[in-house]
Predicted model as a PDB file, atoms N, CA, C, CB and O in Angstrom, pLDDT in the B-factor column:
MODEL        1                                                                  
ATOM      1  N   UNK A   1     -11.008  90.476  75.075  1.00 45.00           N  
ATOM      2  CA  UNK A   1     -12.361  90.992  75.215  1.00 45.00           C  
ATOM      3  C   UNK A   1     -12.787  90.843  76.669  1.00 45.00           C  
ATOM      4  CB  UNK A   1     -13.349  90.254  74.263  1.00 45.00           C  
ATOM      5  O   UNK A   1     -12.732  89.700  77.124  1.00 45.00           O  
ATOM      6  N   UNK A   2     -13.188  91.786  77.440  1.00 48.00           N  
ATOM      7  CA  UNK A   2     -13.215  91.773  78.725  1.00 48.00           C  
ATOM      8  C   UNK A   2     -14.858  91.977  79.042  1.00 48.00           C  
ATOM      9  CB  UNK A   2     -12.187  92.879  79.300  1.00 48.00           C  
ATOM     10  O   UNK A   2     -15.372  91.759  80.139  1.00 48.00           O  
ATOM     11  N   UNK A   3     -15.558  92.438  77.854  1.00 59.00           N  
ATOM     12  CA  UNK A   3     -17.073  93.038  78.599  1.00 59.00           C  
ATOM     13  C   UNK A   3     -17.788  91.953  78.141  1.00 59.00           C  
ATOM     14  CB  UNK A   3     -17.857  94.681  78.063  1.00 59.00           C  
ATOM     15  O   UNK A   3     -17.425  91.423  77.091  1.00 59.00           O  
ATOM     16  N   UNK A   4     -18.635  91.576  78.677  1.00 68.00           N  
ATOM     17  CA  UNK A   4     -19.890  90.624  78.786  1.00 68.00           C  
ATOM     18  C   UNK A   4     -21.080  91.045  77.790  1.00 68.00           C  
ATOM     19  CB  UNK A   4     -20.485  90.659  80.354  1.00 68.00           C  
ATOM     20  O   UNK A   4     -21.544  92.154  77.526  1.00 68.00           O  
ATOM     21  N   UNK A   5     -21.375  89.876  77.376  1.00 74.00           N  
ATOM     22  CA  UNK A   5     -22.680  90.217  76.449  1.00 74.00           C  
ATOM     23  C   UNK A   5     -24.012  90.430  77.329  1.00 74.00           C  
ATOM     24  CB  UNK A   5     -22.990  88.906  75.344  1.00 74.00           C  
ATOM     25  O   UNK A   5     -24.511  89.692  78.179  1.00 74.00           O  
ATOM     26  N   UNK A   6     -24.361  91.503  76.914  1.00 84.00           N  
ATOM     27  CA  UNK A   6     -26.074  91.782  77.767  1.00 84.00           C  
ATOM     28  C   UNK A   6     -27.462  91.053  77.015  1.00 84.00           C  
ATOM     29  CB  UNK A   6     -26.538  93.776  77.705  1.00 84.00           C  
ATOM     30  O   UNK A   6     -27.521  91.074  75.786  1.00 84.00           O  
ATOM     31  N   UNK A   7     -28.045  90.714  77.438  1.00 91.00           N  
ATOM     32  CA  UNK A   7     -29.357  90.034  76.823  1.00 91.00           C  
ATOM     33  C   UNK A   7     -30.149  91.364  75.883  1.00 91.00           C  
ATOM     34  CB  UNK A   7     -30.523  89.364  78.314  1.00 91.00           C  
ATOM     35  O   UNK A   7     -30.196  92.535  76.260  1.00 91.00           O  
ATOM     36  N   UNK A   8     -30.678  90.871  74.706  1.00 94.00           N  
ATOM     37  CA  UNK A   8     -31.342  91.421  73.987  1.00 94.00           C  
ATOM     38  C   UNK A   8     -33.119  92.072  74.391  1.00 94.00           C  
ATOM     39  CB  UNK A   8     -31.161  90.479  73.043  1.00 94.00           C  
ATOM     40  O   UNK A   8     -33.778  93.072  74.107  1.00 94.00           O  
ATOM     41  N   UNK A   9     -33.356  90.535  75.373  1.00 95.00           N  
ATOM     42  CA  UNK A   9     -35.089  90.341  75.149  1.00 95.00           C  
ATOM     43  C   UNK A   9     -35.301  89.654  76.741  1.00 95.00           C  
ATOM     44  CB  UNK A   9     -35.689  88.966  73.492  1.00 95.00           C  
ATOM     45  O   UNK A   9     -34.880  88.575  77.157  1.00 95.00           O  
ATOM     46  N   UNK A  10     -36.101  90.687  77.440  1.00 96.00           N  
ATOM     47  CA  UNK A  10     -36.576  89.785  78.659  1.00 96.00           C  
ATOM     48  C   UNK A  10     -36.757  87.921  78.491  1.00 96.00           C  
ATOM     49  CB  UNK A  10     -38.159  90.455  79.021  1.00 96.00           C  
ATOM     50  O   UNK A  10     -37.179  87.397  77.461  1.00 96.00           O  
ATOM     51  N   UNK A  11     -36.483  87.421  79.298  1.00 94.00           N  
ATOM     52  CA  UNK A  11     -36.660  85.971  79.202  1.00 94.00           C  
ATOM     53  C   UNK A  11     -38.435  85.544  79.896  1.00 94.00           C  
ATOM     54  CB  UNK A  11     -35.191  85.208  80.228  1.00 94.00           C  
ATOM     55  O   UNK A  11     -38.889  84.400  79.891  1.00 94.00           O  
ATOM     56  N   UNK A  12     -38.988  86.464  80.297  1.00 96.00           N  
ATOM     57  CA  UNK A  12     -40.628  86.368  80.639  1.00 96.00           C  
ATOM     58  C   UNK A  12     -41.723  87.018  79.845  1.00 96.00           C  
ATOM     59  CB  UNK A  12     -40.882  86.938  81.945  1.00 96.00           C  
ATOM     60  O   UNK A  12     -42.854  86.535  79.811  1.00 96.00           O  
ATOM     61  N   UNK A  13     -41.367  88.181  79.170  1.00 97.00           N  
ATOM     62  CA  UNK A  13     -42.254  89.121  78.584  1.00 97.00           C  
ATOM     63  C   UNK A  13     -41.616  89.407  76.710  1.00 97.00           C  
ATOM     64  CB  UNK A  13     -42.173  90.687  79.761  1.00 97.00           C  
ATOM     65  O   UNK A  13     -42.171  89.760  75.670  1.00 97.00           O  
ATOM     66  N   UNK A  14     -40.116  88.995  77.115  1.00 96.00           N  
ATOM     67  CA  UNK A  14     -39.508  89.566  75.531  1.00 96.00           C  
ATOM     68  C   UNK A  14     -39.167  91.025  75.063  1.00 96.00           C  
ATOM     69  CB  UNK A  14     -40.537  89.250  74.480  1.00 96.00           C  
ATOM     70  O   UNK A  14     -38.275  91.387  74.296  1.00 96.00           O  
ATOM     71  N   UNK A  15     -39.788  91.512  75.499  1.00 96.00           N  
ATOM     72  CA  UNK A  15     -39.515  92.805  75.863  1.00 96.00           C  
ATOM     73  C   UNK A  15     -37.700  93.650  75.981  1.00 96.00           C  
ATOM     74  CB  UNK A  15     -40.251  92.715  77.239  1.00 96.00           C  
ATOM     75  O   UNK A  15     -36.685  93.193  76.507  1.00 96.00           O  
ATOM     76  N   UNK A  16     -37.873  94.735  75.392  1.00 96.00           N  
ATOM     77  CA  UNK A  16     -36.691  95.199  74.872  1.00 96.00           C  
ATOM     78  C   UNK A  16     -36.122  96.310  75.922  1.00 96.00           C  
ATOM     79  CB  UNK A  16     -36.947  95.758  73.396  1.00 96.00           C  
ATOM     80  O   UNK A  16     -34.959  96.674  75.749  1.00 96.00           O  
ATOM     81  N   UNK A  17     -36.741  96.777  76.819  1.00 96.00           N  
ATOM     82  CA  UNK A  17     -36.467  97.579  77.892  1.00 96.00           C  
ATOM     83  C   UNK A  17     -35.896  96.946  79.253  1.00 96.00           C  
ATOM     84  CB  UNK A  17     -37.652  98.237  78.135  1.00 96.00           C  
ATOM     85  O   UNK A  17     -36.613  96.759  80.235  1.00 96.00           O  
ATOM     86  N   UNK A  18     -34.250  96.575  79.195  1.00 96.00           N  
ATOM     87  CA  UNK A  18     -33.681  95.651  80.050  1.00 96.00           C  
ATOM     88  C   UNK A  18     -32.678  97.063  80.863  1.00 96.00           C  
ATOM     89  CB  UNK A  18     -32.759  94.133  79.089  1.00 96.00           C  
ATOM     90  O   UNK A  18     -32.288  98.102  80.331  1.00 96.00           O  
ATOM     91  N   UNK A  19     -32.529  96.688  81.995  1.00 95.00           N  
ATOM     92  CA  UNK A  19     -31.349  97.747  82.607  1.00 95.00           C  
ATOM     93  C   UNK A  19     -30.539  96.655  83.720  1.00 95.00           C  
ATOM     94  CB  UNK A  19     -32.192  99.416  83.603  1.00 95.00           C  
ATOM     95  O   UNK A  19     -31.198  95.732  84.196  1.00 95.00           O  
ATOM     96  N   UNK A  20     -29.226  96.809  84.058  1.00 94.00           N  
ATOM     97  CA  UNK A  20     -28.673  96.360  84.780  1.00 94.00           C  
ATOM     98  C   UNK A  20     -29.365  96.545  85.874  1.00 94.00           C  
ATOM     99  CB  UNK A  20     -27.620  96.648  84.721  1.00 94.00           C  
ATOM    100  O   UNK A  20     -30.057  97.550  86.040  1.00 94.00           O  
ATOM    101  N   UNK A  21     -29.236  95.442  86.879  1.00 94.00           N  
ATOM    102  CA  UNK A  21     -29.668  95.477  88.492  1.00 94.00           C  
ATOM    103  C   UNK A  21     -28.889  95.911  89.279  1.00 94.00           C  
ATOM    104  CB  UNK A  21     -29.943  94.333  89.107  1.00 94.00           C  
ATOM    105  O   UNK A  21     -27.895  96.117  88.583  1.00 94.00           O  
ATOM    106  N   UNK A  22     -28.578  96.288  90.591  1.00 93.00           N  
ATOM    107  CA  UNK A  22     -27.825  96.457  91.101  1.00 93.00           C  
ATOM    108  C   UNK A  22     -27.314  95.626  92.231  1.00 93.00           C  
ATOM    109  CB  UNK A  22     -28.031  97.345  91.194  1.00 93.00           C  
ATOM    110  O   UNK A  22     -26.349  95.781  92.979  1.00 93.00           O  
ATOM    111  N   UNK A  23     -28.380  94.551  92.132  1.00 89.00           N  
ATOM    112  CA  UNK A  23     -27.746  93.445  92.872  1.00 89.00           C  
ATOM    113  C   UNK A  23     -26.898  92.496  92.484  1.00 89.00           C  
ATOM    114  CB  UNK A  23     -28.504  92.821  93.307  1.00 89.00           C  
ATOM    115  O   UNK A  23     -27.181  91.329  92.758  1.00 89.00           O  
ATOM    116  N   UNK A  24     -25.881  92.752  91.884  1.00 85.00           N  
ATOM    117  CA  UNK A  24     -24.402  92.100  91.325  1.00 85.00           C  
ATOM    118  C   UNK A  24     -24.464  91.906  90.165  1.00 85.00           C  
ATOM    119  CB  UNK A  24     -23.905  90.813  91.826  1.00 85.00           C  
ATOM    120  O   UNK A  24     -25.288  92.493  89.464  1.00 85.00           O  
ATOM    121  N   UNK A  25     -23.435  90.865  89.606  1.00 87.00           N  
ATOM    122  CA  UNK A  25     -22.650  91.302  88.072  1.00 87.00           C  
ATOM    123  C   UNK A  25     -24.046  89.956  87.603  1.00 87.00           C  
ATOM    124  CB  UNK A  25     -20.127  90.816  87.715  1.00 87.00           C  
ATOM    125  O   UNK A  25     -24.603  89.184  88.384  1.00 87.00           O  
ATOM    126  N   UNK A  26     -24.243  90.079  86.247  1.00 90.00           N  
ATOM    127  CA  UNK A  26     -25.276  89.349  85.621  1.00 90.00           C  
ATOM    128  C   UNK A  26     -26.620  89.732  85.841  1.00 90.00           C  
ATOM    129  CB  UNK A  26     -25.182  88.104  85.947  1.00 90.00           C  
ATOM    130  O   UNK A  26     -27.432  89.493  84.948  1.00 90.00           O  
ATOM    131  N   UNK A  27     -26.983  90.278  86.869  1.00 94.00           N  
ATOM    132  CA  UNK A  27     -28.887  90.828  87.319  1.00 94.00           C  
ATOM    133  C   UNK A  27     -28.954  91.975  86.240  1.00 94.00           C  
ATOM    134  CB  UNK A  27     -29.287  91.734  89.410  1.00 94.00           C  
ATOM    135  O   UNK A  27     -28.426  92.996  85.800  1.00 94.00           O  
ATOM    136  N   UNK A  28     -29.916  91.126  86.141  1.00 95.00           N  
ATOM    137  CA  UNK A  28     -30.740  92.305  84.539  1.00 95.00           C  
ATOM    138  C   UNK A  28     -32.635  92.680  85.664  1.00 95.00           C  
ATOM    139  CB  UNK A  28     -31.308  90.462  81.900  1.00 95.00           C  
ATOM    140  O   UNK A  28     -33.115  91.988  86.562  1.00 95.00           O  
ATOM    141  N   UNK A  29     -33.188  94.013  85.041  1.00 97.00           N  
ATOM    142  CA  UNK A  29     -34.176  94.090  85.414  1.00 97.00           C  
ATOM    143  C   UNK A  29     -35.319  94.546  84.439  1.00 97.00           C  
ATOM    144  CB  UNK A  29     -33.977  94.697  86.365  1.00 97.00           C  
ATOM    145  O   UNK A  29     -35.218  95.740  84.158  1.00 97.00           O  
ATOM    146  N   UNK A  30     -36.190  94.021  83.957  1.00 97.00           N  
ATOM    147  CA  UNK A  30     -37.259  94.100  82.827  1.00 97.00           C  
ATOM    148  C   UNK A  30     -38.080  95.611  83.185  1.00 97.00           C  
ATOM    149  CB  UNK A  30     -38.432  92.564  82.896  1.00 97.00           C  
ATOM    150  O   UNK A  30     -39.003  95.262  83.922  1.00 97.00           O  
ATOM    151  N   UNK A  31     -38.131  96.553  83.069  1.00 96.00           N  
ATOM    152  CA  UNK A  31     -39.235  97.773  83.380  1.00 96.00           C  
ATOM    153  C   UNK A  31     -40.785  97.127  82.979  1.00 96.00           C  
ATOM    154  CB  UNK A  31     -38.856  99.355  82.257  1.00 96.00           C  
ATOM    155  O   UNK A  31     -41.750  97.278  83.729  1.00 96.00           O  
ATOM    156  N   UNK A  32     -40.859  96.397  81.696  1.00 97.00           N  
ATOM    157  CA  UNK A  32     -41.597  96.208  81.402  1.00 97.00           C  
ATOM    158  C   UNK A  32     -42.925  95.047  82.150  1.00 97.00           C  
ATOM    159  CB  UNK A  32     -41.016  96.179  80.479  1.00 97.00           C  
ATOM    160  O   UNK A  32     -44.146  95.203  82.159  1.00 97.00           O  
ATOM    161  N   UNK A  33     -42.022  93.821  82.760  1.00 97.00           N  
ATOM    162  CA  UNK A  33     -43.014  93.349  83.501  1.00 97.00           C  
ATOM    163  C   UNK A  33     -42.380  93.139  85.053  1.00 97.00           C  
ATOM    164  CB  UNK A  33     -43.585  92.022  82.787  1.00 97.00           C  
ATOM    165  O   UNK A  33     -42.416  92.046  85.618  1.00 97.00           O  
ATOM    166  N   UNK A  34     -41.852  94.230  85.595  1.00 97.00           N  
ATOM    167  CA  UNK A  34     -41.684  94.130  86.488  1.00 97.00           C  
ATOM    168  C   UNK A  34     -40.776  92.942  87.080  1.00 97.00           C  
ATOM    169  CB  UNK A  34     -42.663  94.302  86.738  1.00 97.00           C  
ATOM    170  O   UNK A  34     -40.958  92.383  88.161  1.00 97.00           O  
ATOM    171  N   UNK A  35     -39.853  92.699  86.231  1.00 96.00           N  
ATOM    172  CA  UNK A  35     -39.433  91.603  87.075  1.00 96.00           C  
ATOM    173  C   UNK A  35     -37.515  91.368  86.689  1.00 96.00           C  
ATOM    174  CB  UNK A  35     -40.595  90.070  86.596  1.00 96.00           C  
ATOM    175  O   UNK A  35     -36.890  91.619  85.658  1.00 96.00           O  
ATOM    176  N   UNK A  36     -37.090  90.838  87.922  1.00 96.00           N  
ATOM    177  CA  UNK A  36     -35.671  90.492  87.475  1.00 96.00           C  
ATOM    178  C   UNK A  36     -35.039  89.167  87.186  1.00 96.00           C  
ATOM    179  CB  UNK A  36     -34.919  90.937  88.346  1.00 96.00           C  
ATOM    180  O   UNK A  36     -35.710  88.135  87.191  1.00 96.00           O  
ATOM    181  N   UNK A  37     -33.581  89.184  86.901  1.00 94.00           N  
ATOM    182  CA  UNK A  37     -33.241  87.935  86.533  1.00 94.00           C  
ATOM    183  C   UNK A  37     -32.120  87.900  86.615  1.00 94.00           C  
ATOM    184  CB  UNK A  37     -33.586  87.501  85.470  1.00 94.00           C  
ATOM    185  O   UNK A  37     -31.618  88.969  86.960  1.00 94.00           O  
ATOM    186  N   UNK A  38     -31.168  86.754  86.368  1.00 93.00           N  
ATOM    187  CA  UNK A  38     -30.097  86.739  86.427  1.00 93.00           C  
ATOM    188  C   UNK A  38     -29.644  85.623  85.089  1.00 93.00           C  
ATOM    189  CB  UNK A  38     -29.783  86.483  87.877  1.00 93.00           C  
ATOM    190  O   UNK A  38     -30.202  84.672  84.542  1.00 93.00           O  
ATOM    191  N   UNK A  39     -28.294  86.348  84.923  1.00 89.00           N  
ATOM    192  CA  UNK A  39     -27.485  85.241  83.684  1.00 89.00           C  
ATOM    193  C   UNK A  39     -26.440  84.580  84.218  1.00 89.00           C  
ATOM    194  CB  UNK A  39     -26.769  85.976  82.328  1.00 89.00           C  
ATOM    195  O   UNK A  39     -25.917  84.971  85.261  1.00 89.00           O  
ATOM    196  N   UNK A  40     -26.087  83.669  83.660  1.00 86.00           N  
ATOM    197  CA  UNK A  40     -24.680  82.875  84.355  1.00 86.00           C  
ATOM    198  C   UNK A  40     -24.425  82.170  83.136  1.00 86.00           C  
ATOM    199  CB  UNK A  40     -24.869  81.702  85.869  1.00 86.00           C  
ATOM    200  O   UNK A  40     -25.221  81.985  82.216  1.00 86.00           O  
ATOM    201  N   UNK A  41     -23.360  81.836  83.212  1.00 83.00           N  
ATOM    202  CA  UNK A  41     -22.438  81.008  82.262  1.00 83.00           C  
ATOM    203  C   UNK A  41     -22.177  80.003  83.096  1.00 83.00           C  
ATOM    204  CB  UNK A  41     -21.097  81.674  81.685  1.00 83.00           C  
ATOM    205  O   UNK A  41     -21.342  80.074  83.997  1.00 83.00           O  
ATOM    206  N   UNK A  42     -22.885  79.002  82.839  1.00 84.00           N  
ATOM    207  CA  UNK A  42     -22.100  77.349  83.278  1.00 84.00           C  
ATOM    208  C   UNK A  42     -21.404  76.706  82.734  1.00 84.00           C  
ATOM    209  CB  UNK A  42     -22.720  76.331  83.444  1.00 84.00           C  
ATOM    210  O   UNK A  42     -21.178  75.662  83.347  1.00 84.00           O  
ATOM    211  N   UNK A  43     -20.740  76.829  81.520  1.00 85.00           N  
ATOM    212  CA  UNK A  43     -19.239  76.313  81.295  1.00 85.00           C  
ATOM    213  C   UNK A  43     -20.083  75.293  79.556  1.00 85.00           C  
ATOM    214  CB  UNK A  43     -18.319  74.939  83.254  1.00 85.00           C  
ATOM    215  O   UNK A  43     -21.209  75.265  79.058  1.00 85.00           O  
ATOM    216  N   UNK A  44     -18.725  74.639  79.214  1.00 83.00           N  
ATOM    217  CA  UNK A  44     -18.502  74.125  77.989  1.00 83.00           C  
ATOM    218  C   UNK A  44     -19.766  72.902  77.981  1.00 83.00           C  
ATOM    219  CB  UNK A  44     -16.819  73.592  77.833  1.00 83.00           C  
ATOM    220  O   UNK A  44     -20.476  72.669  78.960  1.00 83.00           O  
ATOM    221  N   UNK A  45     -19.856  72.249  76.759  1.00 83.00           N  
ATOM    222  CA  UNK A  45     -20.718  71.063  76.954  1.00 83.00           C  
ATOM    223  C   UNK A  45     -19.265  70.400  76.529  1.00 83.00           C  
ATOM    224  CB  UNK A  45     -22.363  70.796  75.957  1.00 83.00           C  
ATOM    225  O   UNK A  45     -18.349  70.931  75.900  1.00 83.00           O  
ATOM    226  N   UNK A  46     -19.350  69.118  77.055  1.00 83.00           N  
ATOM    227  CA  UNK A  46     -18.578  67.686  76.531  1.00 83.00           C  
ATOM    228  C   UNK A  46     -18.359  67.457  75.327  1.00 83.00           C  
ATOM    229  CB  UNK A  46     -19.193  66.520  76.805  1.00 83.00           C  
ATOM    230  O   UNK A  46     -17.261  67.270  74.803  1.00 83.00           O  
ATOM    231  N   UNK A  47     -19.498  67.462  74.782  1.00 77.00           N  
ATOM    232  CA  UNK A  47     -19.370  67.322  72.913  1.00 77.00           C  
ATOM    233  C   UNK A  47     -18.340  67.853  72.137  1.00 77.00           C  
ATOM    234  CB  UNK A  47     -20.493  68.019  72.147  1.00 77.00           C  
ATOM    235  O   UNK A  47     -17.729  67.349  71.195  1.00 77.00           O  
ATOM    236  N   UNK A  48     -18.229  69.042  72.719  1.00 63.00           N  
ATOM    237  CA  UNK A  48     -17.541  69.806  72.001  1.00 63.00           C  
ATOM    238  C   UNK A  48     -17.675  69.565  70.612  1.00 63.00           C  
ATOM    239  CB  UNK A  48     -16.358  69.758  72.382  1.00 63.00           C  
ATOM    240  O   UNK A  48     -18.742  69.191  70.127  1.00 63.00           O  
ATOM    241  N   UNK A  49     -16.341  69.816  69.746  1.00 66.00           N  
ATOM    242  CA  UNK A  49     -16.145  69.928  68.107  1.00 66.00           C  
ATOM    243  C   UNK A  49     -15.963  68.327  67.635  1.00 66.00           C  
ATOM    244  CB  UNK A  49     -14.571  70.977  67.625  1.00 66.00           C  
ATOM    245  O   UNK A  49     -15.288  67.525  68.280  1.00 66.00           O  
ATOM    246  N   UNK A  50     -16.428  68.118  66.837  1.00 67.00           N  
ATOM    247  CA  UNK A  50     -15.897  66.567  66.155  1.00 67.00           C  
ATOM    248  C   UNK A  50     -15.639  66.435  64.359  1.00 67.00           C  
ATOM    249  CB  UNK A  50     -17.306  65.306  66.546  1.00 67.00           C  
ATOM    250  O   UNK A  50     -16.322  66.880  63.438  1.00 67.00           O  
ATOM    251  N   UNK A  51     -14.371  65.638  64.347  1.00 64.00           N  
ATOM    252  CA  UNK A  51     -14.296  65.656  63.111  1.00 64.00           C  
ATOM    253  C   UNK A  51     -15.010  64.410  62.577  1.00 64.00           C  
ATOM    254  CB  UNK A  51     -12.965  65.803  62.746  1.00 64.00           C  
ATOM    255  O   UNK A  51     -15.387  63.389  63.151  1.00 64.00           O  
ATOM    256  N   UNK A  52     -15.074  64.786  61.380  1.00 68.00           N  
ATOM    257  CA  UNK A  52     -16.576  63.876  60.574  1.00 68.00           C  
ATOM    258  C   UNK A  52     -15.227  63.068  59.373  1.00 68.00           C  
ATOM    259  CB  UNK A  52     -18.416  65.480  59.343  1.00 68.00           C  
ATOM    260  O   UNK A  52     -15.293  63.499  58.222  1.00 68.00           O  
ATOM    261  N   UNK A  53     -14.454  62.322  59.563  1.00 65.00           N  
ATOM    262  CA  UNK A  53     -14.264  61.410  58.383  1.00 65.00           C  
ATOM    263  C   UNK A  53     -12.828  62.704  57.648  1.00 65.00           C  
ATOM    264  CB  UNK A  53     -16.213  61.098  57.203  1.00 65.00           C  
ATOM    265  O   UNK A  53     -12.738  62.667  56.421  1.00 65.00           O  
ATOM    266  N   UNK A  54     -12.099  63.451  58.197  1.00 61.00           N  
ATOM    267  CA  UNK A  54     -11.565  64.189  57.565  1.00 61.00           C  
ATOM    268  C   UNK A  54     -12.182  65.413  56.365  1.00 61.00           C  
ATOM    269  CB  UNK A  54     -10.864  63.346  57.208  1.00 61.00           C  
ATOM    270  O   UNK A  54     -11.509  65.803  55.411  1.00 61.00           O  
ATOM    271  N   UNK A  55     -13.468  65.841  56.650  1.00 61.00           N  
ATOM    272  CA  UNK A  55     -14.208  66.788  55.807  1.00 61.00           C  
ATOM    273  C   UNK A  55     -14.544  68.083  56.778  1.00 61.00           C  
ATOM    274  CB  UNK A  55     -15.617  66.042  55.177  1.00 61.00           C  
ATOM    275  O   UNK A  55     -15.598  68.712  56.686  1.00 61.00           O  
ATOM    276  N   UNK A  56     -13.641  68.346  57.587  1.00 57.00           N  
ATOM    277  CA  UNK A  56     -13.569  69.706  58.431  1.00 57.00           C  
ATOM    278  C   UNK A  56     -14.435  69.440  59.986  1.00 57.00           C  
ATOM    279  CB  UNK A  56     -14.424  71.113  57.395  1.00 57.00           C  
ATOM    280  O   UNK A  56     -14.664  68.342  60.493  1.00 57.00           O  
ATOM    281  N   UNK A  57     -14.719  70.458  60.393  1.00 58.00           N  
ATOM    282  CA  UNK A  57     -14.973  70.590  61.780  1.00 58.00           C  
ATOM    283  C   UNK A  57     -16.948  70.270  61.770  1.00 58.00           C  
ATOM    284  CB  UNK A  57     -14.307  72.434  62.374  1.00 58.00           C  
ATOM    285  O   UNK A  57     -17.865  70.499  60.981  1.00 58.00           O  
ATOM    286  N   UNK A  58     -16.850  69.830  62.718  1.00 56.00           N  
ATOM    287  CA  UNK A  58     -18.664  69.760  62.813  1.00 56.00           C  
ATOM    288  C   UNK A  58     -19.025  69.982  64.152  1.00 56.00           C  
ATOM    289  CB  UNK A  58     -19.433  68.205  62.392  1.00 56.00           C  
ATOM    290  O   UNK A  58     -18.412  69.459  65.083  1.00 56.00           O  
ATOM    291  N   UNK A  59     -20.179  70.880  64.329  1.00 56.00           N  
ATOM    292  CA  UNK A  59     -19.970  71.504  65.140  1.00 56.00           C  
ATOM    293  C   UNK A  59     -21.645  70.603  65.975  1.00 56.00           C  
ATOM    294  CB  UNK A  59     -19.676  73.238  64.649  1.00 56.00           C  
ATOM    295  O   UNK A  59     -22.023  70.925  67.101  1.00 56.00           O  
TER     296      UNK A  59                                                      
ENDMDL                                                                          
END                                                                             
């Protein structure tokens, strides 16, 4: 799987009218309140998966 997930909902207004930016890979731009943003992926948490006593995965 090579394509990236796009955001659903402005992160200021919620709003459903998002378009790519053109200032690099992740910039999203809201029509709705005027404003842009960016996404990033910062990596795994530590926790990760743990098993509970041999009764499967817990997440």
């Amino acid at each position: 799987m090579s394509e990236r997930a796009a955001p659903f909902h402005c992160p200021y207004c919620g709003d459903e009218d998002l378009r790519p930016n053109e200032t690099g890979h992740g910039a999203w731009e809201c029509a709705s309140c005027n404003r842009a943003f960016q996404l990033k992926f910062l990596g795994l948490l530590t926790r990760g998966v743990q098993r509970n006593d041999g009764e499967g995965d817990r997440i």
